[in-house]
TORRO-976645 format. One line per field, with one value per residue: residue number from 1; chain; y, z, x of N, C-alpha, C in turn. Coordinates in steps of 0.2 Angstrom, whole numbers, plus 2048, in hexadecimal, padded with zeros to 3 digits. Layout:
BEGIN
k <- (NUM/...) $
c <- (A/...) $
nc2 <- (Y/...) $
nc3 <- (Z/...) $
nc1 <- (X/...) $
cac2 <- (Y/...) $
cac3 <- (Z/...) $
cac1 <- (X/...) $
cc2 <- (Y/...) $
cc3 <- (Z/...) $
cc1 <- (X/...) $
//
This chain:
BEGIN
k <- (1/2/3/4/5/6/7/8/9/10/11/12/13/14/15/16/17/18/19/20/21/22/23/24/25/26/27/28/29/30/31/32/33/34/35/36/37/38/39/40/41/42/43/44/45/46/47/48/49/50/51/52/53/54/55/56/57/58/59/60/61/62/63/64/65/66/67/68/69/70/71/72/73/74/75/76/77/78/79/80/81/82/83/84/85/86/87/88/89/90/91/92/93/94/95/96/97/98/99/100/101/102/103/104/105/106/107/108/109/110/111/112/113/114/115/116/117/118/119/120/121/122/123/124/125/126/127/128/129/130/131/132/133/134/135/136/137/138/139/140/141/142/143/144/145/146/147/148/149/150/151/152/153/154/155/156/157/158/159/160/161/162/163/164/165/166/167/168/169/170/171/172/173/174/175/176/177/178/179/180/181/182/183/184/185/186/187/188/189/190/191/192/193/194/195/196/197/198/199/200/201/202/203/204/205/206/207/208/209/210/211/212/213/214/215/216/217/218/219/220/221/222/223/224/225/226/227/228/229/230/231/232/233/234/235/236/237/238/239/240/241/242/243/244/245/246/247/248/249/250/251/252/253/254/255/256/257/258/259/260/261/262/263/264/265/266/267/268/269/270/271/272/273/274/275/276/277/278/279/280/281/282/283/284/285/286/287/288/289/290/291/292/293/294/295/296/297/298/299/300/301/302/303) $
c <- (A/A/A/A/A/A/A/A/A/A/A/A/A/A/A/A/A/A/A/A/A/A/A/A/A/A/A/A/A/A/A/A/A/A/A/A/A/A/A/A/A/A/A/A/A/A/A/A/A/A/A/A/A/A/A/A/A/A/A/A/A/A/A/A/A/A/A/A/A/A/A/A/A/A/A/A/A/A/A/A/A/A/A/A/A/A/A/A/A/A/A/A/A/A/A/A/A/A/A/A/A/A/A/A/A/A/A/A/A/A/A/A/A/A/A/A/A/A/A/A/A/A/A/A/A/A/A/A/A/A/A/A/A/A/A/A/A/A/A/A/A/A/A/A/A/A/A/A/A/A/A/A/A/A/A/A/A/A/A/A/A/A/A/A/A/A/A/A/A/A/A/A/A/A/A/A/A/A/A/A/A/A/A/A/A/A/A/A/A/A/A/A/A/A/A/A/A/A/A/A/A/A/A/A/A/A/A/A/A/A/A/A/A/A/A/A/A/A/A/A/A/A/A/A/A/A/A/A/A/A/A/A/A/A/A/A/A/A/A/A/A/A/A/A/A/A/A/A/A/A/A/A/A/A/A/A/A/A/A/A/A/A/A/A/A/A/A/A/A/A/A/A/A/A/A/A/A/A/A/A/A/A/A/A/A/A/A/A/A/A/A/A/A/A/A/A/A/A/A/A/A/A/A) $
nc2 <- (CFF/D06/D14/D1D/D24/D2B/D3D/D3E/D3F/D46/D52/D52/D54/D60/D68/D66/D6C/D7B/D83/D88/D8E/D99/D98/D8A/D85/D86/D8C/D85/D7C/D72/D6E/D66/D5D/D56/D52/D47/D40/D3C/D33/D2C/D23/D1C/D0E/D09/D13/D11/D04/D02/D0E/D10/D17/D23/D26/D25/D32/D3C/D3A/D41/D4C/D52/D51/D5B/D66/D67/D65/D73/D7C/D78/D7E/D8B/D91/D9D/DA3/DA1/D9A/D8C/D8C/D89/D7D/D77/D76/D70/D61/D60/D5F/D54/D49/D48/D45/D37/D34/D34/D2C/D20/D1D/D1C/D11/D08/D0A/D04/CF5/CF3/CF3/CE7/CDD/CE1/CE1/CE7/CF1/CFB/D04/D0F/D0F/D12/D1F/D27/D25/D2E/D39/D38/D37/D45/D4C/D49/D4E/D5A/D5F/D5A/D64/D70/D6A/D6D/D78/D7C/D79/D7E/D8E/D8C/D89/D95/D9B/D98/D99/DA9/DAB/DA5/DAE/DB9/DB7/DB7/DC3/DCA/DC5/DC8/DD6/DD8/DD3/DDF/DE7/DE5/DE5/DF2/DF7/DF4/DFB/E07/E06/E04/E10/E1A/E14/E16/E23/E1C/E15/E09/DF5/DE3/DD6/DC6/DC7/DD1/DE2/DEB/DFA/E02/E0D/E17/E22/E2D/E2F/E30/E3C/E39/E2C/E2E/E2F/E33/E39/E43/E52/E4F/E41/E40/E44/E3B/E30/E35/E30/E23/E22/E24/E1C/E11/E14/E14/E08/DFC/DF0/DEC/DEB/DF0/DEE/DF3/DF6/DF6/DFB/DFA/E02/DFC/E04/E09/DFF/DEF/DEE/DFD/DFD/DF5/DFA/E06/E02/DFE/E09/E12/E0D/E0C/E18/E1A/E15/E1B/E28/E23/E1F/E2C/E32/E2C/E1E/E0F/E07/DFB/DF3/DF5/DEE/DED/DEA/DE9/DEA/DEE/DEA/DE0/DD6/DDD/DE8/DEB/DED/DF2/DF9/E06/E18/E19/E0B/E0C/E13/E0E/E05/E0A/E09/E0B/DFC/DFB/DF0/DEC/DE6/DD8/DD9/DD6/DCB/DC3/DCA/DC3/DBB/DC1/DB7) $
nc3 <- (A00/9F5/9F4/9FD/9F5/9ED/9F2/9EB/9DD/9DA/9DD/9D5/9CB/9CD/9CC/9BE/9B9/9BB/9AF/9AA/9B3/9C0/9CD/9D7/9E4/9F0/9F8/A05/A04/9FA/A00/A07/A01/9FE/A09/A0B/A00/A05/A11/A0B/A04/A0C/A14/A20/A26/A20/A25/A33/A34/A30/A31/A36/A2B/A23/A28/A28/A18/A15/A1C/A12/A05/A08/A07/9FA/9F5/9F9/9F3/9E6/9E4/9E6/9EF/9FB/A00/A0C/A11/A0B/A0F/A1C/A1E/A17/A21/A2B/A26/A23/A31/A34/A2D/A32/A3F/A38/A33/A3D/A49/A42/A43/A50/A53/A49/A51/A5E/A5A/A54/A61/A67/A5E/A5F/A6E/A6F/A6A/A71/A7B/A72/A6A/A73/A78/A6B/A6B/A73/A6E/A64/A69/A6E/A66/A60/A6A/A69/A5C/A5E/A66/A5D/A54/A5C/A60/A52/A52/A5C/A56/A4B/A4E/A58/A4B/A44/A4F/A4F/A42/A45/A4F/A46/A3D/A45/A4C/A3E/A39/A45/A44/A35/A3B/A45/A3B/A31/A3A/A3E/A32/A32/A3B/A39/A2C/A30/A39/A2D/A29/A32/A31/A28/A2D/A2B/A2A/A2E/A26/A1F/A11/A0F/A13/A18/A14/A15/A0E/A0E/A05/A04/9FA/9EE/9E7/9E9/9DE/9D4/9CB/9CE/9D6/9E5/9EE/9FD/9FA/9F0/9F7/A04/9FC/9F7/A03/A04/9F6/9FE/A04/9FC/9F3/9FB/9FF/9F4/9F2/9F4/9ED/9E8/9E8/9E1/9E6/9E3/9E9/9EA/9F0/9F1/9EB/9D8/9C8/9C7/9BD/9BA/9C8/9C8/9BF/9C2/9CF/9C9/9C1/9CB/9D2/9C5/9C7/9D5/9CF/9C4/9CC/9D5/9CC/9C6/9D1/9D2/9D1/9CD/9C0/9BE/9CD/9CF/9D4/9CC/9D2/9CD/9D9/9DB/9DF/9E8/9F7/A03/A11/A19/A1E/A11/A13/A19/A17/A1E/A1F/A11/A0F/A15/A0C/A01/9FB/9FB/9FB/9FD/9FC/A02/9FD/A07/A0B/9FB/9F9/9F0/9ED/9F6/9EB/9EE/9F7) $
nc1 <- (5B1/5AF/5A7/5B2/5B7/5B2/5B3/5C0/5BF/5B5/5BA/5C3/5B9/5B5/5C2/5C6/5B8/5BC/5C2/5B7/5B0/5AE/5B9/5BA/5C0/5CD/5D9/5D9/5D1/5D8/5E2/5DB/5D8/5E1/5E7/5DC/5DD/5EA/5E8/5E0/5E6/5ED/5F1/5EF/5E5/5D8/5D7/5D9/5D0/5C4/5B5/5B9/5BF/5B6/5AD/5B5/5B5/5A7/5A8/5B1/5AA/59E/5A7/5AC/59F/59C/5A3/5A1/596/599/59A/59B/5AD/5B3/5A9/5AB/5B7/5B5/5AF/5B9/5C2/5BC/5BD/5CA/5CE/5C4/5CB/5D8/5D7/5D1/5DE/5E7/5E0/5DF/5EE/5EF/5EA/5F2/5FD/5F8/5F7/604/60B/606/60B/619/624/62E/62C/626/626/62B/61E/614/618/616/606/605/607/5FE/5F2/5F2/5F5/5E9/5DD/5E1/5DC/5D0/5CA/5CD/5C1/5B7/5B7/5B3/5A8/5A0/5A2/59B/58D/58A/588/580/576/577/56F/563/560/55F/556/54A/549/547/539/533/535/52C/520/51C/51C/511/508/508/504/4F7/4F0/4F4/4EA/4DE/4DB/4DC/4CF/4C4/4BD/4B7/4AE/4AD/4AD/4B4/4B5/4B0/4B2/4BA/4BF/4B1/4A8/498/490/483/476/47D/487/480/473/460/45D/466/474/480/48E/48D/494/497/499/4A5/4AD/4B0/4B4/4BF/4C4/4C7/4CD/4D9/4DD/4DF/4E9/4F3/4F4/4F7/4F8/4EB/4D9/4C9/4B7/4A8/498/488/477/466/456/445/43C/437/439/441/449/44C/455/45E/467/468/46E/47A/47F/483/48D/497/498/49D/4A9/4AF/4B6/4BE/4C7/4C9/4D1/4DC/4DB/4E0/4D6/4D5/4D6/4C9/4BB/4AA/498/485/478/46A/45C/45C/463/460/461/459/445/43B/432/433/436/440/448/447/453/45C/45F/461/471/484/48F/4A0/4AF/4BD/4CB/4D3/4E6/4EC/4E4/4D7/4C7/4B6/4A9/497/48D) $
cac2 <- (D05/D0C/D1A/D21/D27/D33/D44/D41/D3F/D4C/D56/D52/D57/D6A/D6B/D66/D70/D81/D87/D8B/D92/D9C/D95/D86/D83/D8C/D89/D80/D76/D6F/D6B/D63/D57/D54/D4E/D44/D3B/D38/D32/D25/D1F/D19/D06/D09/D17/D0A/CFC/D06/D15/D10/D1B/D2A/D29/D29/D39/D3E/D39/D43/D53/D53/D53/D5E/D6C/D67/D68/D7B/D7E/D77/D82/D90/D94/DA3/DA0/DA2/D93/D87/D8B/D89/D76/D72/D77/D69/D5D/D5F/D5E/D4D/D47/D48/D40/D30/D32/D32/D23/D1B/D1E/D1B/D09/D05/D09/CFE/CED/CF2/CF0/CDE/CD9/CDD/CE3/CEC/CF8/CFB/D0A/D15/D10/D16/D28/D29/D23/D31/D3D/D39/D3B/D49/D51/D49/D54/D63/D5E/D59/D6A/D74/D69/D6E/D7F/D80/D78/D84/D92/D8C/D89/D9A/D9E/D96/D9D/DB0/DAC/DA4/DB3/DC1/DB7/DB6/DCA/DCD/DC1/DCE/DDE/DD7/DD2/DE4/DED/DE4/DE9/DFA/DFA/DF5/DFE/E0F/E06/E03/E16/E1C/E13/E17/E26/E1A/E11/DFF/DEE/DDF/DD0/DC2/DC8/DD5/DE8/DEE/E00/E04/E13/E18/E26/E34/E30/E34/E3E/E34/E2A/E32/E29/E39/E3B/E49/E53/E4A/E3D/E41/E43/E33/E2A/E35/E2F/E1E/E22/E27/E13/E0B/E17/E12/E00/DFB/DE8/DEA/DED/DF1/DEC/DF9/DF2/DFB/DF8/E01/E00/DF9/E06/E08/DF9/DEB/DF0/E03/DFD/DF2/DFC/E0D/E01/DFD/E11/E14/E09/E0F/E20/E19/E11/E21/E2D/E22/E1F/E33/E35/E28/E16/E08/E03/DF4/DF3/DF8/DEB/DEF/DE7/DED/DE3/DEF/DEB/DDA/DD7/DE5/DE6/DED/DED/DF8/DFC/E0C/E1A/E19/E06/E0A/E17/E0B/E00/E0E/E0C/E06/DF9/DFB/DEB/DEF/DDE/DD7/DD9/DCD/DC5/DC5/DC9/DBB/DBD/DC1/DB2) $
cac3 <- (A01/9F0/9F5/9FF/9ED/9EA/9F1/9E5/9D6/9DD/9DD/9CD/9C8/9CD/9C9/9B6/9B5/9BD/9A9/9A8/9B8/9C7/9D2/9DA/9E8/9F6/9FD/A0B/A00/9F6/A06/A0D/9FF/9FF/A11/A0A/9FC/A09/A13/A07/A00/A12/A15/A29/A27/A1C/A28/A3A/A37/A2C/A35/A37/A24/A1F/A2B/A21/A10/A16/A1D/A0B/A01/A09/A06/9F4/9F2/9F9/9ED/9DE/9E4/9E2/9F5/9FC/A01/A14/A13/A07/A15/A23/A1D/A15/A28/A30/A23/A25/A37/A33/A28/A35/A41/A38/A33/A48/A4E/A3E/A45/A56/A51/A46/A55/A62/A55/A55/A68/A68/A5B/A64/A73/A6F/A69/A74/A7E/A6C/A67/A79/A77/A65/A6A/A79/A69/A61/A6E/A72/A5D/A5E/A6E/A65/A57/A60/A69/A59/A50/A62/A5F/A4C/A52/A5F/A52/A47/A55/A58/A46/A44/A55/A4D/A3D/A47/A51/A43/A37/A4A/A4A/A38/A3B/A49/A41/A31/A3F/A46/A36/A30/A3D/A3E/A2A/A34/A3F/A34/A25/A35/A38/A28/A27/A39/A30/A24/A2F/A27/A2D/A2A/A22/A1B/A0B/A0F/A18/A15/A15/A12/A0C/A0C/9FF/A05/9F4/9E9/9E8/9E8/9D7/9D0/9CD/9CD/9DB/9E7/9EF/A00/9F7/9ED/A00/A06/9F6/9F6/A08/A01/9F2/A00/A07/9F5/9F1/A03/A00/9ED/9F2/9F5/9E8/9EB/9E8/9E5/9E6/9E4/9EA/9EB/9F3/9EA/9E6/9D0/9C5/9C7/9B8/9BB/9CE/9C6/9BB/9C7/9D5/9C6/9BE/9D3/9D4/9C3/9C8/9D9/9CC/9C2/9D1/9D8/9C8/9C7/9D5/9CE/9D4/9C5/9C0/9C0/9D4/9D3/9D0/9CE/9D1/9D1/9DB/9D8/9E7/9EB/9FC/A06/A19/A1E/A19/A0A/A14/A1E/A15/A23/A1C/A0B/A0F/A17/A07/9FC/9FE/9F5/9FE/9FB/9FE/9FE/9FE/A0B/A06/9F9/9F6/9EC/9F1/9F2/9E9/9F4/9FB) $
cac1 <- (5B5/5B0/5A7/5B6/5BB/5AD/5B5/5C6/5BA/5B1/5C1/5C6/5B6/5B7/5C8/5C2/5B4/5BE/5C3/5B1/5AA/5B0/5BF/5B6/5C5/5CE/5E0/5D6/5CE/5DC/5E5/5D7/5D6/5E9/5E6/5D8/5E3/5F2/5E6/5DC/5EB/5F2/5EA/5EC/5DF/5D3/5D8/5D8/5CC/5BD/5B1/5BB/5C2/5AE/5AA/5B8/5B2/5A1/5A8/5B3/5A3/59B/5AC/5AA/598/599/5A9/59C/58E/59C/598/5A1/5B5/5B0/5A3/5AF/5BE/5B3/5AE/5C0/5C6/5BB/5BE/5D1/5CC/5C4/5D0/5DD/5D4/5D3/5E5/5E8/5DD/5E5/5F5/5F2/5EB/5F7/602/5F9/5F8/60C/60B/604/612/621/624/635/62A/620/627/628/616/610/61B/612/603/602/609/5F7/5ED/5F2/5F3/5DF/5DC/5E2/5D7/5CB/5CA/5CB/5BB/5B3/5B7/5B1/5A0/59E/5A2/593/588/589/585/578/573/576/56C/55C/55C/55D/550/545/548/542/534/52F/533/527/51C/51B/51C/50A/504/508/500/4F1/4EE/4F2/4E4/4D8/4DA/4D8/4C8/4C0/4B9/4B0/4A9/4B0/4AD/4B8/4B0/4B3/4B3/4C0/4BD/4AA/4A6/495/48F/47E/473/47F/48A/47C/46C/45C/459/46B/47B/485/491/48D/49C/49B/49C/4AA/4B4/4AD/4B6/4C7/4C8/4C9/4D3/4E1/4DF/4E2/4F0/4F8/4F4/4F8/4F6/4E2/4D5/4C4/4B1/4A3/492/481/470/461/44F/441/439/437/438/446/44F/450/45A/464/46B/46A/472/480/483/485/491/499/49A/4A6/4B1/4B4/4B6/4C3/4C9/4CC/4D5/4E2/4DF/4E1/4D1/4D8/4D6/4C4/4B3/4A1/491/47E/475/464/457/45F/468/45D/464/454/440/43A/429/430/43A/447/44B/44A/456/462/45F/466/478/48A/497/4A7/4B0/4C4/4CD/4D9/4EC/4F0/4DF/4CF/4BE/4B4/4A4/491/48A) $
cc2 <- (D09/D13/D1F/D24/D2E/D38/D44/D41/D46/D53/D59/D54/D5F/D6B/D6B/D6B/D7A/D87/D89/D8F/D95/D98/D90/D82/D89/D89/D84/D7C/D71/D6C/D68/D5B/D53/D50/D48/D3E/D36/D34/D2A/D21/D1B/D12/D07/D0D/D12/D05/CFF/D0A/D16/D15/D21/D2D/D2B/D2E/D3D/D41/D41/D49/D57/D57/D59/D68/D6B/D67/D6F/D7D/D7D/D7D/D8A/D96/D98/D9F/D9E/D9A/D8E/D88/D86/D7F/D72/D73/D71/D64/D5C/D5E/D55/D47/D45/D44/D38/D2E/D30/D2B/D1D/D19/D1A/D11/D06/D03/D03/CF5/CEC/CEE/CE9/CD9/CDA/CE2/CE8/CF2/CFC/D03/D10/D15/D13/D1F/D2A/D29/D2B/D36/D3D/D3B/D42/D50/D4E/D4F/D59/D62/D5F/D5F/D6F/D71/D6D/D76/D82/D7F/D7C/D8B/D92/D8A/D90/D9F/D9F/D99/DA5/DAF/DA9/DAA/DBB/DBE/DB8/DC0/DCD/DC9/DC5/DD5/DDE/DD9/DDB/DE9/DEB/DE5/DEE/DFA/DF7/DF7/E06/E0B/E08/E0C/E1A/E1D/E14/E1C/E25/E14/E06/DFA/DE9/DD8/DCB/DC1/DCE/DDC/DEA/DF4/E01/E0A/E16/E1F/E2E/E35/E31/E37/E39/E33/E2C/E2C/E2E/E39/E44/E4B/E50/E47/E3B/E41/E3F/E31/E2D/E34/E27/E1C/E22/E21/E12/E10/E14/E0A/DFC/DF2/DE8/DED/DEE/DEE/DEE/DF6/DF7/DF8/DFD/DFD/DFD/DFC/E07/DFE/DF7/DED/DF7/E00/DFB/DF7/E05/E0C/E01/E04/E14/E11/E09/E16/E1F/E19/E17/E26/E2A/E21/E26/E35/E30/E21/E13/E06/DFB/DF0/DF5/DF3/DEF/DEB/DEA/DE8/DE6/DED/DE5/DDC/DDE/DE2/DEA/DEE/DF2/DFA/E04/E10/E1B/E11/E07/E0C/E12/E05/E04/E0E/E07/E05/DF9/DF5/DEB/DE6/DE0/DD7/DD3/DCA/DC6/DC6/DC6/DBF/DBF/DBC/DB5) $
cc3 <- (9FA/9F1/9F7/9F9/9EA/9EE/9EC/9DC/9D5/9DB/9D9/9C9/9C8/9C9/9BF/9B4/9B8/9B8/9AA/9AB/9BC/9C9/9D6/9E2/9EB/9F6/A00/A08/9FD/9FC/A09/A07/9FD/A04/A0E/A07/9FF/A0E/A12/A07/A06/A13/A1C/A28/A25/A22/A30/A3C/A2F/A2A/A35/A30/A21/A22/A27/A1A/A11/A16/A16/A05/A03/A08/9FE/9F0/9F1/9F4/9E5/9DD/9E0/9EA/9F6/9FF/A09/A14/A10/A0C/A1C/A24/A19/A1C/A2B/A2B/A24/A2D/A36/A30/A2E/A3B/A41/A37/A3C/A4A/A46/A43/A4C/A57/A51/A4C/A5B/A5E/A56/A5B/A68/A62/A5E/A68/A75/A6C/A6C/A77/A78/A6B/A6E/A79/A6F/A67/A71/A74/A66/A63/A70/A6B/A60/A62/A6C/A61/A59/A63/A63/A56/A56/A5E/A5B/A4D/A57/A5B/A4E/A49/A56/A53/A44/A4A/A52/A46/A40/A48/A4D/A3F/A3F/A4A/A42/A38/A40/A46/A3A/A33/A40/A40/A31/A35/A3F/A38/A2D/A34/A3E/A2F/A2B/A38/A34/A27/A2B/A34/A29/A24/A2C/A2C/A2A/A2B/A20/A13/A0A/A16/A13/A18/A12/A11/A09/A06/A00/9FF/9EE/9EC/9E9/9E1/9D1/9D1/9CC/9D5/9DF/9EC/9F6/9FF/9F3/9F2/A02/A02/9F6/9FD/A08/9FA/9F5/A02/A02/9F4/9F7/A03/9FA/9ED/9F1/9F0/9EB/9E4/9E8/9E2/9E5/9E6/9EC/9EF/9ED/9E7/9DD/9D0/9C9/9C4/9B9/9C3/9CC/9C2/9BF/9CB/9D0/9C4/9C7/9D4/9CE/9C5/9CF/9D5/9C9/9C7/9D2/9D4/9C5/9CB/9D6/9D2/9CD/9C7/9C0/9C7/9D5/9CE/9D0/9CE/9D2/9D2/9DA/9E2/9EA/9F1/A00/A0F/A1C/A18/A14/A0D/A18/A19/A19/A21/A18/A0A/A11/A10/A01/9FD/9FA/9FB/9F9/9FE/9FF/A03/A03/A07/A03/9F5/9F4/9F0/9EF/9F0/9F1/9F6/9F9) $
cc1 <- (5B4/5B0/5AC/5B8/5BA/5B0/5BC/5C5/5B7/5B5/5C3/5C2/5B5/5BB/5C7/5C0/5B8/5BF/5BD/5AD/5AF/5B5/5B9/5BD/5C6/5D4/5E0/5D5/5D2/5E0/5E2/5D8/5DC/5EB/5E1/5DB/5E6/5EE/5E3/5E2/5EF/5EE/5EA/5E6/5D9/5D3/5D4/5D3/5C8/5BA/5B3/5BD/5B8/5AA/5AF/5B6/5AD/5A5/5AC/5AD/5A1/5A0/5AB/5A4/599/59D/5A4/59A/592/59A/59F/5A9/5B4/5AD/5A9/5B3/5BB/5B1/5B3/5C3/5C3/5BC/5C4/5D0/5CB/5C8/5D6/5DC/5D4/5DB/5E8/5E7/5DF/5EE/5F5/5EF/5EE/5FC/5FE/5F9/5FE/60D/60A/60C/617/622/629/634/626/61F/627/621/614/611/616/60B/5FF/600/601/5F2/5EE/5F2/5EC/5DB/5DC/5DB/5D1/5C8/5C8/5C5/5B8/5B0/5B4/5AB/59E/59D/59A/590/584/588/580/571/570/570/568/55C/55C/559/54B/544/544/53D/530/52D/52C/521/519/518/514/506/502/503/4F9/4EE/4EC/4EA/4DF/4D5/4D7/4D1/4C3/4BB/4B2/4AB/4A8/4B1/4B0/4B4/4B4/4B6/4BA/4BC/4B5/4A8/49F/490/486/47B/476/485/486/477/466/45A/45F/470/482/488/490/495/49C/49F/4A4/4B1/4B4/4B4/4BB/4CA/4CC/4CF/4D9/4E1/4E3/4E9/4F5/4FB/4F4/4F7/4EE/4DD/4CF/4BC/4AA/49E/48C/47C/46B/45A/44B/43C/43C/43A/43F/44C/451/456/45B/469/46B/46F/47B/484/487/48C/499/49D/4A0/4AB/4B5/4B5/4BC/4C8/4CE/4CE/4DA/4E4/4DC/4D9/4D2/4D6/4CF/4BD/4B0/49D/48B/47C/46C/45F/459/464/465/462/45F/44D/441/434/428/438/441/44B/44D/44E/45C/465/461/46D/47E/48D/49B/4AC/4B8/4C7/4D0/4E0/4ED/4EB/4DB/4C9/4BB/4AA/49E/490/480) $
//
């Protein structure tokens, strides 16, 4: 029977530590453990109502944990109520034991222990009735709190959606594909002249349509690529596909997104997506991807 010890330790540990911190008790509480004491201290309860003093013990802890925690007065009451509840319980079927053991001893008492004994049954009923009551109560709490986190769990639900389906708009007019690497726009030789890595003023309208995404959507970074056909040397496209791909960075850069949120790469005549034998391919092989991440995540290198 040691453990049954542990809530008046427990007790005496709050009450201790109270000089330093916040009120750690309630009225209820201190009642509860007052029943608790009167309770311990009876040898029928111990001897008659083991079982019911250890749901006891338990629903006590559990009132002095939340009192630790420094959990609201509401919650501390609401678990020093079923603990007194418990509490009283054992003291009852203590009682109504002790009262039948009496019965077998002598029989001249037999008629008071039955009138007591109704007397119990009929406090436990009560009792009995109000635990019902307070577990129905938090049934139904528990009930309320699934179904408002199951609502914000939808309304989230809805609200990334909608931020979809607006980005998906947005970009309709730049012809963007989503990939595995994120969304892929790409933008054929109608952002520069031939052989130039100067933005032309389409161009410049193309790129403030995208400047209005990233402003909208501060989570996503972007990815601007170059590539060119194979005419002239290796090293003039690399380094034409690379100032092209510069020149995104600073355009979007001046119309005020963090460069921070903006790669580059030249790739030069690498990665063609059609021959070089007809000037209608080479033309298709002039062109910058813009890669703009998924919310949240990195772009994963080319492949």
């Amino acid at each position: 029977m040691k453990n049954l010890f542990k809530p008046a330790a427990l007790a005496l540990a709050i009450a201790l530590s109270a000089c330093s911190s916040a009120p750690t008790t309630t009225s209820l509480l201190d009642q509860a453990r007052g029943d608790y004491m009167a309770a311990q201290s009876n040898p029928s309860v111990a001897q008659y109502a083991p079982v019911e003093l250890r749901q006891a013990t338990a629903a006590l802890d559990r009132a002095n944990e939340a009192a630790s925690r420094q959990d609201s007065a509401a919650e501390v009451d609401k678990l020093a109520y079923l603990a007194k509840q418990r509490i009283g319980v054992a003291q009852e079927v203590a009682k109504q034991k002790a009262a039948e053991a009496a019965v077998a001893d002598s029989a001249r008492q037999r008629d008071q222990i039955r009138l007591e004994a109704r007397t119990v049954e009929a406090d436990q009923a009560k009792r009995s009735a109000e635990q019902a009551k307070a577990d129905a109560d938090a049934a139904r709490g528990q009930a309320d709190a699934a179904r408002m986190a199951a609502e914000s769990q939808l309304a989230a639900t809805r609200d990334a959606q909608a931020k979809a389906d607006a980005l998906a708009a947005q970009l309709a007019d730049l012809q963007a594909k989503q990939t595995e690497r994120g969304i892929v726009m790409t933008m054929g030789d109608v952002l520069f002249n031939v052989d130039q890595a100067v933005l032309t003023e389409g161009g410049q309208h193309t790129l403030r349509k995208l400047a209005d995404v990233m402003r909208q959507n501060p989570d996503r970074s972007v990815m601007v690529e170059g590539f060119t056909d194979s005419t002239g040397s290796a090293d003039h496209n690399l380094s034409l596909s690379q100032r092209r791909a510069e020149a995104v960075r600073g355009a979007l850069m001046g119309m005020g997104i963090e460069g921070t949120r903006i790669a580059t790469r030249g790739y030069g005549e690498a990665y063609p997506v059609a021959g070089n034998d007809t000037a209608g391919n080479r033309q298709l092989n002039r062109r910058v991807e813009i890669v703009l991440s998924d919310a949240g995540r990195q772009i994963n290198a080319r492949r």
